[in-house]
LOKOLVEX-615603 format. One record per residue (C-alpha): y, x, z; residue in one letter. Coordinates in pm, whole numbers, padded with zeros to 5 digits, always signed. Each point is the difference from the previous one (the first is absolute). Example, Ala and Ser with C-alpha at 12.3 -4.5 7.8 and 13.67 -1.06 7.14 Angstrom:
! residues 2
-00450+01230+00780a/+00344+00137-00066s/
END
This chain:
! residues 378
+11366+18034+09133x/+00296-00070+00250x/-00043-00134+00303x/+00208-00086+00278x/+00001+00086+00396x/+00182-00094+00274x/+00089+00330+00204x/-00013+00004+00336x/+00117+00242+00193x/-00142+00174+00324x/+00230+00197+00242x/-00191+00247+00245x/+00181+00083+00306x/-00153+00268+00261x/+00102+00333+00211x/-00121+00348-00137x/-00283+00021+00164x/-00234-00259-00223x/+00038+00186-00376x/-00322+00011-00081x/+00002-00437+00038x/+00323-00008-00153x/-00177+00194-00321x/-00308-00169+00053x/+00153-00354-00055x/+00179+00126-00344x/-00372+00097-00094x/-00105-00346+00045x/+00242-00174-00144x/-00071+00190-00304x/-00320-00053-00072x/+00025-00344+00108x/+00279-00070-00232x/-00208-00004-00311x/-00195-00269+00041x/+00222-00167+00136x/+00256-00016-00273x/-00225-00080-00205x/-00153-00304+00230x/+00247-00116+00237x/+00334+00056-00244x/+00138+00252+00307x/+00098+00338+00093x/+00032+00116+00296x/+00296+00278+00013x/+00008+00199+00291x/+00368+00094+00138x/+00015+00266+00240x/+00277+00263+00038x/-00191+00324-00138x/+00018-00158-00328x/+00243-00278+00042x/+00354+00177+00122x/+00173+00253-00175x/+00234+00201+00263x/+00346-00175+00040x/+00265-00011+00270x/-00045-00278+00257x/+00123-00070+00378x/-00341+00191+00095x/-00326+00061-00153x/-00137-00334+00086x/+00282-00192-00174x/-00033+00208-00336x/-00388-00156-00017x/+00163-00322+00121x/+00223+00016-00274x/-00246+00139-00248x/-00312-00254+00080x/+00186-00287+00032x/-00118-00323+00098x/-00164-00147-00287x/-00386+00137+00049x/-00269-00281+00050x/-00236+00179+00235x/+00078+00231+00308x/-00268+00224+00130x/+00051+00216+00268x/-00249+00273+00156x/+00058+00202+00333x/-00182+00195+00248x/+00128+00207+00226x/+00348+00031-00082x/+00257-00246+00022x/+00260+00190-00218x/+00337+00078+00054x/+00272-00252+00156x/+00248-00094-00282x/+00369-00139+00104x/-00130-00355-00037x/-00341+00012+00103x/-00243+00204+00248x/-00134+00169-00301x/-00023+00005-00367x/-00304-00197-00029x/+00123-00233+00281x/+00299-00082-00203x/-00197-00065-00366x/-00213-00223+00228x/+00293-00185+00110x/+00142-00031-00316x/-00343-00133-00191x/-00025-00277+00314x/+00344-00075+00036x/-00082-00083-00415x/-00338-00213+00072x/+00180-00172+00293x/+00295-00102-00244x/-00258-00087-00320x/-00269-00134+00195x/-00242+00148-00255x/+00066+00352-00099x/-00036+00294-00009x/-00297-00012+00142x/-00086+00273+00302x/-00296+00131+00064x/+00045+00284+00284x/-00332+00268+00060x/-00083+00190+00293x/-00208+00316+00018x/-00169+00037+00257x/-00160+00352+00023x/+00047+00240+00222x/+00284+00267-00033x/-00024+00333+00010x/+00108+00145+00394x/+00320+00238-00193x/+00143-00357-00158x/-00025-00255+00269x/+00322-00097+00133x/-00035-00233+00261x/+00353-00150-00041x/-00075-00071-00364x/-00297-00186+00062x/+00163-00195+00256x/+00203-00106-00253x/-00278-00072-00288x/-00204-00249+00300x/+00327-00182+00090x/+00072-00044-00382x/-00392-00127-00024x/+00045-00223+00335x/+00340-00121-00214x/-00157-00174-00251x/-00358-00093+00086x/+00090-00357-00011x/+00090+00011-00367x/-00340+00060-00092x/+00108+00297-00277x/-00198+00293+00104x/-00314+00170-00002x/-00140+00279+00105x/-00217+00310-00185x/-00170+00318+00169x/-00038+00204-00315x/+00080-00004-00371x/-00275-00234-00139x/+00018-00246+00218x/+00420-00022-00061x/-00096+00039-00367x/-00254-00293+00035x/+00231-00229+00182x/+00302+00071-00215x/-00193-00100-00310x/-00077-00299+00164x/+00319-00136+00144x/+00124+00117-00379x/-00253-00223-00199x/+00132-00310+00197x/+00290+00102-00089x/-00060+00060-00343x/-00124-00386-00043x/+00321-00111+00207x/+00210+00162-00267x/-00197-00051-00267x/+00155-00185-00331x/-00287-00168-00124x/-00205-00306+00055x/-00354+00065+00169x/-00192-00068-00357x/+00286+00215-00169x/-00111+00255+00245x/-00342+00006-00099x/+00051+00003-00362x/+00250+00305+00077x/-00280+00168+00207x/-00240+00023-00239x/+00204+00118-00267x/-00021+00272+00188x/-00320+00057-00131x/+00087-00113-00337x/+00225+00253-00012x/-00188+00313+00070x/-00065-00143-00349x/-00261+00222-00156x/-00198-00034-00373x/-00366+00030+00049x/-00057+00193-00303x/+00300+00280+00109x/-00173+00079+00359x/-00256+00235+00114x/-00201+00054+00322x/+00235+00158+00189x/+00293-00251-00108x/-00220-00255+00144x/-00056+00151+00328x/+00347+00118-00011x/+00089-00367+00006x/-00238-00070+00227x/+00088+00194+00252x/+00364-00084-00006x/-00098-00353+00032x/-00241+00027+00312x/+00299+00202+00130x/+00254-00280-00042x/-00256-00201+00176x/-00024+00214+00328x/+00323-00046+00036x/-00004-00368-00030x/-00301+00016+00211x/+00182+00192+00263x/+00311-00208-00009x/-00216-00301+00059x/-00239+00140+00281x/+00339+00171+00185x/+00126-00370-00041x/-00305-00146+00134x/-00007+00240+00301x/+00370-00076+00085x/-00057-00352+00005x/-00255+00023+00234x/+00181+00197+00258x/+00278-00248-00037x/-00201-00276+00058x/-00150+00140+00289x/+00341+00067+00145x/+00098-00353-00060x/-00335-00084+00215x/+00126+00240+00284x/+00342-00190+00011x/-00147-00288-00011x/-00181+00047+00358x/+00124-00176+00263x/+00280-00238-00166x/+00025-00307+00072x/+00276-00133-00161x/-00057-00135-00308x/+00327+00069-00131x/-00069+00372+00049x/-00351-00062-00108x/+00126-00119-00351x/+00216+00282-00039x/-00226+00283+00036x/-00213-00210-00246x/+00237-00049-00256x/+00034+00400-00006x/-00401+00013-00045x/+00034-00261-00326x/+00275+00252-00110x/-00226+00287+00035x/-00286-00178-00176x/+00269-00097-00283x/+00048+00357-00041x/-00326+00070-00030x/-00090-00236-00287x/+00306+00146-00198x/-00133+00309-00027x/-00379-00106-00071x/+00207-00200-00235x/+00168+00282-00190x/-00260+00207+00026x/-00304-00170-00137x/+00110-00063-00363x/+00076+00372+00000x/-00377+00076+00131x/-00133-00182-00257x/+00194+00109-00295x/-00059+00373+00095x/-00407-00071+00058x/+00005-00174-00299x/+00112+00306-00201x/-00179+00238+00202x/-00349-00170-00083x/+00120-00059-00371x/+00043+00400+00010x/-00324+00054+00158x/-00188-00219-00249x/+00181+00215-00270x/-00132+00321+00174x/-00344-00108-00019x/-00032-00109-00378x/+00143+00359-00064x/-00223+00162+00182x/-00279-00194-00179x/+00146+00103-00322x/+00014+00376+00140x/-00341+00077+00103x/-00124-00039+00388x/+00180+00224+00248x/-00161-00077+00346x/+00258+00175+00208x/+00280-00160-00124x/-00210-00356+00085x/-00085+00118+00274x/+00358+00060+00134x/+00107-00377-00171x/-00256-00137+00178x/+00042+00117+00332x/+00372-00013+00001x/-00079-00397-00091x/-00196-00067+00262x/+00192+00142+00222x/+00243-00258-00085x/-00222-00275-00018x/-00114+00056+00377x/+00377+00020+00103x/+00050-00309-00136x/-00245-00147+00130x/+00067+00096+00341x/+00355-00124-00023x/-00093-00329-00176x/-00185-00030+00352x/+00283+00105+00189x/+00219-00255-00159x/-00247-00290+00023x/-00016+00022+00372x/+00376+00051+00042x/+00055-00323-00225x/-00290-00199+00296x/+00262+00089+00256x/+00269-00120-00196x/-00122-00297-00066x/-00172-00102+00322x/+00376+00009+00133x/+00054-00289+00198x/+00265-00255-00129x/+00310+00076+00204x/+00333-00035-00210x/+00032-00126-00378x/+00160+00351-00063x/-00314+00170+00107x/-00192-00258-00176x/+00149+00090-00350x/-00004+00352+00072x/-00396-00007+00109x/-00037-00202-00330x/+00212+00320-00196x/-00220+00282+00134x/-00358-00181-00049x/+00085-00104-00360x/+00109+00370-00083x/-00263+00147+00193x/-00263-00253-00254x/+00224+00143-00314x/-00131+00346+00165x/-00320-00089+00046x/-00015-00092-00380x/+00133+00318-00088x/-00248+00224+00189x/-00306-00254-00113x/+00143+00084-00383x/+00047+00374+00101x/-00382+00009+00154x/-00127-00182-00314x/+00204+00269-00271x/-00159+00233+00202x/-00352-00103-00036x/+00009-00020-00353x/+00107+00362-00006x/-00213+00115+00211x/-00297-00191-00204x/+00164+00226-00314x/-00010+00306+00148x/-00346-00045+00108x/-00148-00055-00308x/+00176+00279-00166x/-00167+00201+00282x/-00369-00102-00082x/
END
């Protein structure tokens, strides 16, 4: 069955001296790409010059990947530490200049690409700090802190975490299909792990299952990195917020909050249809597992492990069903400041109820297979 995508593609820019991110971020795109194709109608393609530019003659090295890249991606990412790079004839270095180029593009389109710049900030080893280069990298950051495009990361998982989730609002930004079309997409997911229940044996199942419960740790952690990075951005907006007075200024820094809490409900958006489709086939699976295992004969240890590998899930969720409920009382005991935070508040509560739904169905396919296994354990 055909179906079409809209590709969108994602240029990296960075000095040598952050491969492993710069790998890291091809990793992620990858395995997020599945279900998203399949949900969402996009793929994300990432452009970067390893793979992207054959050798060719140019002015200099930074005008062959000039030439090369082009200026038709939709999403710049860049990534630097402590090197600046090397200054180019046009700019003060290579990953100044790409910079340039992707703004001098948003300025002109007033939409895209759209730039999302990352900081790492861990400490460098004492034989690769250069002091001059950093100098560089903190007037760069100084540059653009007013246009609100950066973050920052101390190791790999939490520039993993935060890339998936500034990627999932992106995702449902791009995305080709109507929010119900997105749904039905999402759990044909399921659908299409397709299996026939009188071809599959135990260990299909589990295999099944445990692909599954995989694809929904890494919705999980895509929505818990995005809940995490909306709270430090809405404690940032509370910091700015101290001490103004002018209501003018007041309304701006509050207009940026609404746009972070937009954010925010895209990706619960895009990402809940996905949870459920995948729980949906993981407990189908699981409930297959079980009737075999009837039909086999009673093997404790293998229960055993089902059972406590369940309920180790069950008491995750549960603990993040309670994280999620209090973080939705914040939300909405917001006061009433602007109509733009008002809508936004609105957003984030009624995605965070959708949630709730979703762990109270999760919690309740649970207890019925827990209820299974026990009886097959008497």
């Amino acid at each position: 069955m055909s179906r079409k995508a809209t590709i969108v593609q994602v240029f990296i820019a960075s000095p040598s001296d952050v491969c492993d991110e710069r790998d890291l971020l091809a990793a992620t795109i990858l395995e997020l790409n599945r279900t998203w194709s399949k949900a969402l109608g996009i793929i994300f393609e990432l452009v970067r010059w390893e793979d992207n530019v054959p050798p060719a003659l140019g002015d200099d090295a930074q005008a062959v990947i000039n030439s090369q890249v082009g200026d038709e991606y939709d999403v710049f990412i860049g990534i630097l530490w402590g090197k600046f790079g090397t200054p180019t004839q046009r700019a003060a270095s290579g990953t100044m200049e790409e910079f340039e180029r992707a703004y001098d593009r948003f300025l002109e389109n007033g939409s895209l690409p759209e730039i999302m710049i990352y900081f790492k900030d861990q400490p460098l080893p004492p034989s690769k700090v250069d002091p001059a280069q950093l100098e560089k990298v903190q007037q760069f950051k100084k540059k653009i802190e007013g246009l609100g495009v950066y973050s920052i990361f101390d190791d790999a998982a939490s520039f993993e975490s935060s890339v998936r989730a500034h990627l999932s609002a992106l995702a449902q930004k791009f995305s080709i299909r109507a929010p119900e079309e997105v749904e039905d997409a999402a759990r044909s997911v399921a659908q299409e792990d397709g299996f026939s229940e009188d071809d599959l044996g135990y260990l299909d199942y589990v295999e099944i299952y445990d692909s599954r419960m995989h694809e929904m740790s890494a919705i999980v952690s895509t929505m818990t990195a995005a809940t995490e990075l909306i709270g430090e951005q809405m404690n940032a907006r509370s910091l700015d917020l101290e001490g103004v007075t002018s209501p003018s200024v007041a309304k701006k820094i509050i207009k940026k909050s609404a746009d972070d809490m937009e954010s925010y409900a895209d990706i619960l958006s895009a990402n809940i249809p996905l949870m459920s489709a995948s729980r949906e086939t993981a407990m189908s699976a699981l409930s297959g597992a079980l009737v075999v295992q009837a039909e086999l004969g009673e093997n404790r240890d293998q229960l055993i492990e089902l059972r406590d590998g369940v309920t180790a899930f069950r008491d995750a969720t549960f603990n993040t069903r309670g994280s999620l409920s209090g973080f939705r009382d914040v939300i909405n005991g917001m006061p009433r400041m602007t109509s733009d935070l008002n809508r936004a508040k609105r957003r984030v509560v009624a995605q965070l109820d959708l949630m709730d739904m979703e762990h109270e169905k999760t919690l309740q396919n649970v207890k019925n297979i827990l209820e299974s296994v026990d009886k097959l354990l008497e």
